[in-house]
N, C-alpha and C positions, 0 to 999 in steps of 0.2 A: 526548590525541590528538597533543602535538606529544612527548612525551616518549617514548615505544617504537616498536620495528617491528613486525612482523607476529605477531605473539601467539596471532592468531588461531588460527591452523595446532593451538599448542598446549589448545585450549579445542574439543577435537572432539564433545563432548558432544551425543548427539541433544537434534534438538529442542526448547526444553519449554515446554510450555502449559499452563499451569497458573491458570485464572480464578478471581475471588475475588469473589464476590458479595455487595453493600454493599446493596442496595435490593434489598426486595419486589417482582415482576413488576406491572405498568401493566396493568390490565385491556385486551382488545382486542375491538374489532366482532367478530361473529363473519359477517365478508366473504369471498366465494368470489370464485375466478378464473374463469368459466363461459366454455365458450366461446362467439364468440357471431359469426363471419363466416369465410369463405374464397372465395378468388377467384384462381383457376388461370390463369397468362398465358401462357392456349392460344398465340397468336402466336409467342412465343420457343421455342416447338417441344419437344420432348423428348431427352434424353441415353439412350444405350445405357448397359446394365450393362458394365463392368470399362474405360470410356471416360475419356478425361482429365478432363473437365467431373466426370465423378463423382467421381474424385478431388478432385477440387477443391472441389468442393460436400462434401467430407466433411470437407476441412483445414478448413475455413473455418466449420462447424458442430460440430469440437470446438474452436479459437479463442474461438467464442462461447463457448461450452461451460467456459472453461477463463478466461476473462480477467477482469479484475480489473472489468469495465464495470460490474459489477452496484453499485456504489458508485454512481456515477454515474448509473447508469437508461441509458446507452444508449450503443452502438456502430456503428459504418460501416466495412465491412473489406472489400477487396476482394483479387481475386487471377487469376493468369492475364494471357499480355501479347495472345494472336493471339483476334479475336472467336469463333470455334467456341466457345472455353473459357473465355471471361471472364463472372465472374459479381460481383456487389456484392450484402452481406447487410446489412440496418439492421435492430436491434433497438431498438426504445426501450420502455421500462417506465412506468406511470404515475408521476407524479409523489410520490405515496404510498406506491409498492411499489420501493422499493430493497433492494439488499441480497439475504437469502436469499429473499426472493420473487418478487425479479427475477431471479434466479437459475432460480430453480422457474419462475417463471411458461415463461422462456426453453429449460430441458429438454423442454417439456409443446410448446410449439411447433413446433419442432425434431420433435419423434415426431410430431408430429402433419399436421405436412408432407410427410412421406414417405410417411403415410396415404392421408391427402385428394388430394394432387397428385403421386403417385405417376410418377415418370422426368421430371416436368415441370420444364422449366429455369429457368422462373420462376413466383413465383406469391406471394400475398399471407395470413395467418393472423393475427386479430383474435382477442384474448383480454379479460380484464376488466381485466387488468391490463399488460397488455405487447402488442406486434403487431410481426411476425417480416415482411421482406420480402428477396424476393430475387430477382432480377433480370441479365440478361446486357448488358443500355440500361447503357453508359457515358454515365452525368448528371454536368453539370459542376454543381460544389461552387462554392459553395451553390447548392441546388437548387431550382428553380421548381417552382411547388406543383402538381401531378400532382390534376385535378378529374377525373378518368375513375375512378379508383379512390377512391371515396368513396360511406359507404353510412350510412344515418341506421336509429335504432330506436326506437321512443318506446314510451310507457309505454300501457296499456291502458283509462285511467281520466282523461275527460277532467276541467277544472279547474270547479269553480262558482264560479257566479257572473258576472261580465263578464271574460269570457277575453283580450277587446284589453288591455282594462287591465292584467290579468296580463302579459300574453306582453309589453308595453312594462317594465313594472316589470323581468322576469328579462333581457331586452334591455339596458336599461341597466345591471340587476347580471353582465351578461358584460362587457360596455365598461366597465367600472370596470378587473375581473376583466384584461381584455385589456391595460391602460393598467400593473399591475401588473409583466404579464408583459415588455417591453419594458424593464422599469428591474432586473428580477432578474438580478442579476451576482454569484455566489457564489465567493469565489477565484479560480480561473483559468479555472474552468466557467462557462458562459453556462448559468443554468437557464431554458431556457422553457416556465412553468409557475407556476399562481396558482390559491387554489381561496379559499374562503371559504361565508360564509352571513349569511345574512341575514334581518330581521321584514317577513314580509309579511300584514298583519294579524294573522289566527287562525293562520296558518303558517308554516313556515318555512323558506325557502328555500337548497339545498346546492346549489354548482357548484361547477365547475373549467373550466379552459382550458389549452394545453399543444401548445405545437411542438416538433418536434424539433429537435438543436441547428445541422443544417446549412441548414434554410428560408430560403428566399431574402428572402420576405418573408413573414414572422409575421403581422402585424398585418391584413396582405389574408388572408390563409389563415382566419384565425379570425372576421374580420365574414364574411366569407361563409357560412361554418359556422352563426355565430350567425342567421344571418336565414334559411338551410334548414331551422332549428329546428322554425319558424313557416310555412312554404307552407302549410299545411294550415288549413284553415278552425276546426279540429277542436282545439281546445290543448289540451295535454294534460299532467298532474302532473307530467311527466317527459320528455326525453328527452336524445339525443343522436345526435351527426353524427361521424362518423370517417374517416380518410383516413390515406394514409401522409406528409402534411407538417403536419397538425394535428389535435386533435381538441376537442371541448365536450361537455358535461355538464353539468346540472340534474336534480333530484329536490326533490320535500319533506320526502326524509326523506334522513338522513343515510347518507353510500356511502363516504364515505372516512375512512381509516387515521387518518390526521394529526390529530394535535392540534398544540396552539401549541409543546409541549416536544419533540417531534419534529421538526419547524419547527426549531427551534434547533440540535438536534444534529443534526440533517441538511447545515445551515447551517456548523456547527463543522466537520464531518465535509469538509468542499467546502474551507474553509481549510484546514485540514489537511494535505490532497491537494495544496496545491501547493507546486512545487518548493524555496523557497527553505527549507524545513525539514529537506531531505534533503541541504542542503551545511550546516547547522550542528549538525544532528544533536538539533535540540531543535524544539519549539514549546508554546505553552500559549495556548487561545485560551475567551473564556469570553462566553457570548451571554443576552441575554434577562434579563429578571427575576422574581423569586421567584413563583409556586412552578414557574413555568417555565424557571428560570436553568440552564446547562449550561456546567462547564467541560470541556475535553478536554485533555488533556496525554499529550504524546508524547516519548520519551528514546531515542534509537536509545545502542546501546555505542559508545562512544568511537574505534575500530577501523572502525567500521560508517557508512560514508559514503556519499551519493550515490544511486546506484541501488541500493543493497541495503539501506539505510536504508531507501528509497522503497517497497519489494517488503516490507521487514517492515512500515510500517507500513498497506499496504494488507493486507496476510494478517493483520494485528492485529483491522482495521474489520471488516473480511468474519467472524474466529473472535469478537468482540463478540457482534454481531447475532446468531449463531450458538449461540455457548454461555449467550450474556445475553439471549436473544429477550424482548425489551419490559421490561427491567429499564432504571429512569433510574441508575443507577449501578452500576459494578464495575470491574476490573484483569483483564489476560489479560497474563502475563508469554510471551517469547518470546526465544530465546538471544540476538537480537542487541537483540530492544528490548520497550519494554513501555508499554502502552496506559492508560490512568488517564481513568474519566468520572467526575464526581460532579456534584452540584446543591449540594452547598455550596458556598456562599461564602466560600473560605477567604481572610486577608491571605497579602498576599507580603510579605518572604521566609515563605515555611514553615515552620515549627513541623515538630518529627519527628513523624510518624506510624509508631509504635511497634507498631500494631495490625496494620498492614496487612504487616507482614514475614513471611519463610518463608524457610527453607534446606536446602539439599540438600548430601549428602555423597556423598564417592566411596564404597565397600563396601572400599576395601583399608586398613587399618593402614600406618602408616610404619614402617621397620624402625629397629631401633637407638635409641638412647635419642631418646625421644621430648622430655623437658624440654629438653633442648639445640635439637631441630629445632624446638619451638614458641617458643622465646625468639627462635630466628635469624631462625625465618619472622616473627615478631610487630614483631621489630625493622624487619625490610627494608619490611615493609607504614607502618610510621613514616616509613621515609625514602619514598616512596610520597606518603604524607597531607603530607611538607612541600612536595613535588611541587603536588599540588593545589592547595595553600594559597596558591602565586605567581598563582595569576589567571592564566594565559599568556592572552595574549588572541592568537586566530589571526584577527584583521580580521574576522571574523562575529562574532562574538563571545567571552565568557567562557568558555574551556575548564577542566573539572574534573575532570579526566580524567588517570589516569598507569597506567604498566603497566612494567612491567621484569622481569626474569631474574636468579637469582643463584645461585652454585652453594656447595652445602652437602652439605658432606665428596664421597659418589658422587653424590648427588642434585644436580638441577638444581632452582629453585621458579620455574616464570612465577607472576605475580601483575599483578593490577590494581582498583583500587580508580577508583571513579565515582560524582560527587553531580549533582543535577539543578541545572540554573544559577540555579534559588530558591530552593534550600536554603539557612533562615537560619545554619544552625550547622555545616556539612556537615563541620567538624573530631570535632565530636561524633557526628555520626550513624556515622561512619568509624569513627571507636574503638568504639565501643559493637556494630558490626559485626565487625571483625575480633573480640573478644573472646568473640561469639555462632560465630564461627567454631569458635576453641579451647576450648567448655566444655565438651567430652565428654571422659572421660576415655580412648576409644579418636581416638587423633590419625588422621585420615585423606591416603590420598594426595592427595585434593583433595576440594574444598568451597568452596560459595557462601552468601552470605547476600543476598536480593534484596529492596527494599520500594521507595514509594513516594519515598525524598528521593535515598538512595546506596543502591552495593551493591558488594559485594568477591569477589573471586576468586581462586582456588589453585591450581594443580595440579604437583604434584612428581614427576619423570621420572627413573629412573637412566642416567646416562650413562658413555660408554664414556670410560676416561679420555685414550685417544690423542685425543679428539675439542678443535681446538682452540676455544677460544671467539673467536664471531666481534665484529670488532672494532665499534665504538659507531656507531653511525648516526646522520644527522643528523637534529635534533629537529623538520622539519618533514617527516618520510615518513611520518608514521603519517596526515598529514592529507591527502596529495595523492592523488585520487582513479587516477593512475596513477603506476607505480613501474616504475624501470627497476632489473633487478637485473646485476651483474655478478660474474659468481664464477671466481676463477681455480684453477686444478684443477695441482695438482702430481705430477711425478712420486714424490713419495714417499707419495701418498695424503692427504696434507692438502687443504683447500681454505679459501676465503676469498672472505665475502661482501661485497661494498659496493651499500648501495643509495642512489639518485638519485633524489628528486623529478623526474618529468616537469613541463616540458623541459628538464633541464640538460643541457650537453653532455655527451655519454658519454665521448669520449679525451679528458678531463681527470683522466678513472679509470681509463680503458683504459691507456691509454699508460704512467704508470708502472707498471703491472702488468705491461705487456708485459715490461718489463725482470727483473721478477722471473724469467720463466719463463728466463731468461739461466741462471741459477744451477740452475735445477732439470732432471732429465733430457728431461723430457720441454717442449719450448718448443711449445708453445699456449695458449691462454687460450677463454673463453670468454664469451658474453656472450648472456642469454636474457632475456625478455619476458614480464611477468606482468602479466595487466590490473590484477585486485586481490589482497589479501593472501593469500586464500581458493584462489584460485587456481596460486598456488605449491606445494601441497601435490597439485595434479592430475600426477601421474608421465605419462599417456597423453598427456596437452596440452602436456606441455614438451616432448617428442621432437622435436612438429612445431614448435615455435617457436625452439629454439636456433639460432644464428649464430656461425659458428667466425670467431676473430682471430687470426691467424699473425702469430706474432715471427718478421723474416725482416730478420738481417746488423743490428738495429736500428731496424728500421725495422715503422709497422705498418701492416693494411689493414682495411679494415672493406667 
């Protein structure tokens, strides 16, 4: 990361996802989503067709639709600033159904809203696993618990035996339950939400309890819940009370997803998600114990920082769940990063994992003697691995990371080699890659080799020979999340890049450049803006961002 520039550009390669499946599928309940309430908030009136509010109401339902919440189990998005058009949407998902279920569950909502409460500007839809509300009431955050919209369901089949006794017993196993939920703080998420089970004599008792995450007060929202359980003379095996600031559940028979190893990487999954992994571009975090143990490990590329680390490794969780549905272990690699669960317990440092590797080739041949290009490229990927080998440490931590350019005879080779900051040998895992690289006897214009500890990359470009190469860049731009580039544009068709870590002053590089343009026919310079690496390769985006610098008598202006 502190060794190259932007490389990126040269590594355009779609995509790829490519998951690798370590564990047998985890048997699952066979649990429905049914639905099971609606409640139309006739009051807030209805919206015309092709009217702003419906616009708005459509932004705002593919957002849902479209956002990363389903990790999480829940969302609060609102939009519109004058009241005719303002409306606020809260999804939340049961505490068991994240992911692609909350995902689904929230699709099935969403249709099912424009069903039921057709042109209505507000109105509410209860599902078994998720409840969709929406609303044009500007509520101040966090939100006081809304007792009007609350509806209870209970079970058919009342309890034997002496029912006070019961309904005190499942009373106190929700105040346990409740006591839980106040102390669950999972990474940067507040989860609120506790389920458990319990012996009650010949039975056995399943709850849950669960606020959402902006309620004003939890703990008042759910005794109230718990003791509308019970109005009823009449106790019964089952029931529950729901609302749009909390909701309860009991049964004696089992209704939820969760086991304990779900629990865990659900758990793992919340650390994960926060931020402080997407400025070092690693984490490894490992919960619970045997046969419920989970580690999760995350490696964004070295290049890949910040928010776009952040953005792969939530499209990693989401394609997991997705293409591992209830598997406790597998890999889903992805071009900027790649996602690793297992339930072993492995030591640190690492050992290579030898098994878990795969690689991909370009379909073109190199031209020209091929021995010569694999010695040069094998070489430069060495000076690369001594790269690695220095430890840079960039203040977060141990970077492992290097990537550079090198030009051989017309061709040009970007290259970058990367080990995971536990890798115990990561010299060896490197060599033993790059040489998986060159075993074929047709040499390619590019090729990766990807696994679990490192992984390396190639790609060879011919270049035009008037093109000059641009000069070394400072070894801290690959890691600052913004770059300022300045390139000065000649009248004889050359140009030249310098890039600056944001914030360094820019006329520390402008300024003698301006001078250059003295000598050459055409005196301007230039000076453009790219948020990230990735971003420089946008031709339509730069148009609007450049800023012209006039050389004038000497002197310059910005």
């Amino acid at each position: 990361m502190k060794i190259s520039f932007s490389l990126s550009k040269h590594f355009l390669f779609p995509i790829l996802v490519m998951p690798f499946l370590m564990i047998h599928s985890v048997s699952s309940l066979n649990l429905t989503n049914e639905y099971l309430n609606h409640k139309c908030l006739l009051d807030q009136g209805k919206y015309n067709s092709g009217s702003e509010y419906e616009d708005n109401l459509n932004r705002l339902f593919r957002k849902v639709s479209s956002d990363a919440y389903a990790v999480i189990g829940f969302t609060h998005t609102s939009i519109g600033t004058s009241t005719p058009n303002f409306l606020t949407i809260t999804l939340q998902c049961r505490g068991d159904s994240i992911g692609s279920k909350c995902h689904t569950c929230a699709d099935t909502a969403i249709l099912e809203f424009h069903k039921r409460c057709p042109k209505n500007k507000g109105g509410i839809i209860w599902y078994d696993q998720c409840f969709l509300y929406v609303t044009t009431i500007k509520e101040e955050v966090p939100i006081k618990t809304n007792y009007e919209n609350i509806f209870s369901m209970y079970n058919s089949n009342n309890v034997r035996g002496d029912g006070h006794f019961f309904a005190k017993r499942v009373m106190d196993f929700l105040s346990e339950l409740t006591l839980k939920v106040e102390k669950t703080i999972k990474g940067v998420h507040i989860i609120l939400y506790a389920e458990g089970e319990k012996k009650l004599g010949k039975n056995k008792l399943y709850a849950m309890v669960q606020c959402i995450q902006l309620t004003l007060d939890c703990k008042s929202c759910l005794e109230w819940s718990i003791k509308k359980l019970f109005k009823n003379s009449d106790i019964k095996q089952g029931a529950r009370v729901l609302g749009t600031n909390c909701g309860v559940r009991y049964e004696l028979y089992p209704f939820l997803r969760r086991s304990k190893y779900e629990e865990n990487l659900n758990h793992a999954f919340h650390i994960m998600r926060d931020e402080t992994h997407a400025e070092t571009g690693f984490t490894h975090t490992s919960i619970g114990t045997p046969p419920d143990s989970v580690t999760v490990m995350l490696q964004c590329r070295g290049d890949t920082y910040g928010s776009k680390c952040h953005t792969c490794s939530d499209t990693a969780l989401a394609g997991f769940r997705k293409r591992c549905p209830r598997n406790k272990g597998g890999i889903i690699w992805y071009d900027q990063c790649f996602l690793y669960i297992s339930t072993i317990g492995e030591e640190t440092p690492y050992r290579i994992n030898y098994k878990d590797i795969f690689s991909m080739h370009n379909h073109n041949n190199v031209r020209g003697d091929v021995k010569i290009f694999t010695k040069r490229a094998m070489d430069f990927f060495s000076e690369l691995i001594l790269k690695v080998e220095k430890h840079v440490y960039d203040g977060l931590g141990l970077i492992f990371y290097a990537a550079g350019e090198k030009k051989l005879g017309k061709n040009k080779l970007y290259a970058m080699v990367q080990c995971i900051g536990l890798t115990l040998d990561c010299k060896s895992c490197l060599t033993w890659s790059i040489k998986k690289l060159f075993e074929n006897g047709n040499i390619k214009q590019g090729a990766r080799v990807l696994g679990t500890n490192c992984d390396v990359r190639s790609k060879c470009e011919e270049v035009a020979e008037q093109v000059h190469p641009s000069p070394a860049v400072p070894d801290s731009l690959d890691h600052a999340a913004s770059v300022f580039q300045i390139q000065v544009r000649g009248g004889r068709g050359t140009s030249t890049s310098y890039g600056i870590p944001f914030p360094h002053r820019l006329m520390k590089l402008a300024e003698p450049n301006l001078g250059r343009c003295k000598r050459w026919r055409q005196r301007s310079a230039y000076m453009a803006l790219w948020s990230t690496p990735e971003e420089r390769k946008d031709s339509g985006r730069r148009d609007e961002e450049w800023f012209r610098v006039l050389y004038n008598g000497g002197s310059s202006m910005m």
